[in-house]
N, C-alpha and C positions, 0 to 999 in steps of 0.2 A: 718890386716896390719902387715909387719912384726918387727916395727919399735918398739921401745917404746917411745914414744912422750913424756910419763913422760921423761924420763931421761934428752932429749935435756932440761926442764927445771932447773935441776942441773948441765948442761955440761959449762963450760968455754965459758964466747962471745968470737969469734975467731974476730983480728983485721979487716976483711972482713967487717962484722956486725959491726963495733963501728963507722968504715966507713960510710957505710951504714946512719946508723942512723944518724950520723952528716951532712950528704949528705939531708938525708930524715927536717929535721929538717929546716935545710938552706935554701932547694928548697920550703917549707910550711909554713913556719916563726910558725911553731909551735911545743910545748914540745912534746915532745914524749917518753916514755916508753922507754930506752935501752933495757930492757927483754924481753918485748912485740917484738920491733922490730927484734931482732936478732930471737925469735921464728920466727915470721912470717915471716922473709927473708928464714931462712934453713926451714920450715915445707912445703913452699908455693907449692912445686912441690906432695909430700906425698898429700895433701889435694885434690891439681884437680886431683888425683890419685885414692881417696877415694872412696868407696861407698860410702859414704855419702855425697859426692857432688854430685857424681852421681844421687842420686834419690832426689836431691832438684829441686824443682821446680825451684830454681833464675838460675838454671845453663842452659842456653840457649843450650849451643851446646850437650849437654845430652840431652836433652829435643826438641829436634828438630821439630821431627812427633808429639808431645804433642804442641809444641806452634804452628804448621802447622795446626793443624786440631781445635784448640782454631779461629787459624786468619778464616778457610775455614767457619768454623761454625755461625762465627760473618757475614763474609759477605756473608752469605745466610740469615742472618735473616734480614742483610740490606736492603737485594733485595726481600724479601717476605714484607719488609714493604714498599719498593717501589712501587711494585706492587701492593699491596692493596691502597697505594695512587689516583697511574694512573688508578687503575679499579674507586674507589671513582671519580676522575674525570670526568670517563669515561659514569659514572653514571648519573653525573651531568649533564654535555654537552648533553645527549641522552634526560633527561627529559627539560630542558631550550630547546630544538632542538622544542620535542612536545609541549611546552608551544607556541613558535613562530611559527608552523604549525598553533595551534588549532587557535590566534590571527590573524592569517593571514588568513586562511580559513571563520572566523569569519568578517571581515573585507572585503573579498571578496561577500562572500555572501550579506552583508549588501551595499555591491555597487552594486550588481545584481540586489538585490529587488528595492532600490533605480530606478537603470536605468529601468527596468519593471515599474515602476509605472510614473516615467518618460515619454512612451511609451505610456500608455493608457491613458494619462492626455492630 
């Protein structure tokens, strides 16, 4: 960076910044740092400038195709636990399906023999 960011910590708050801070103060109802603030008003451009914002992960728009393929990755494991759901379903319904043939078939038969015996009676 070609800045020395120490320095702006001994450089004079320019009236801008005292603005600033009284502005910032009033609009939050809370104390604030004159020195803090006046840094962080003149640094804030240098910073999203930074490597170092650059390779943070909180920086979203650095990080774009990282939190793109974080969302793409989630929603595939969404849908592979989907579908191991609806196959589990799928599972189930096929063997209750053969439960209800075998009942059924069970049942038919047992009115068959019935009506045969029926017959010869």
């Amino acid at each position: 960076m070609s800045k020395d960011i120490k320095a702006y910590a001994a450089k004079e708050i320019t009236p801008t910044m005292v603005a600033f801070h009284a502005w910032l103060q009033e609009q939050t109802g809370l104390e604030l740092d004159l020195r803090s603030v006046a840094l962080a008003g003149s640094l804030r451009n240098d910073f999203q400038a930074s490597d170092w914002w650059k390779n943070d992960p909180r920086n979203y728009k650095a990080n774009v195709e990282a939190n793109r393929a974080a969302k793409a990755a989630a929603k595939a494991e969404a849908a592979r636990a989907a579908a191991k759901k609806a196959q589990e379903r799928v599972a189930k319904a096929e063997a209750d399906a053969k439960k209800a043939i075998a009942a059924a078939k069970a049942k038919a038969d047992k009115l068959a023999e019935a009506a045969k015996e029926d017959k010869a009676a």
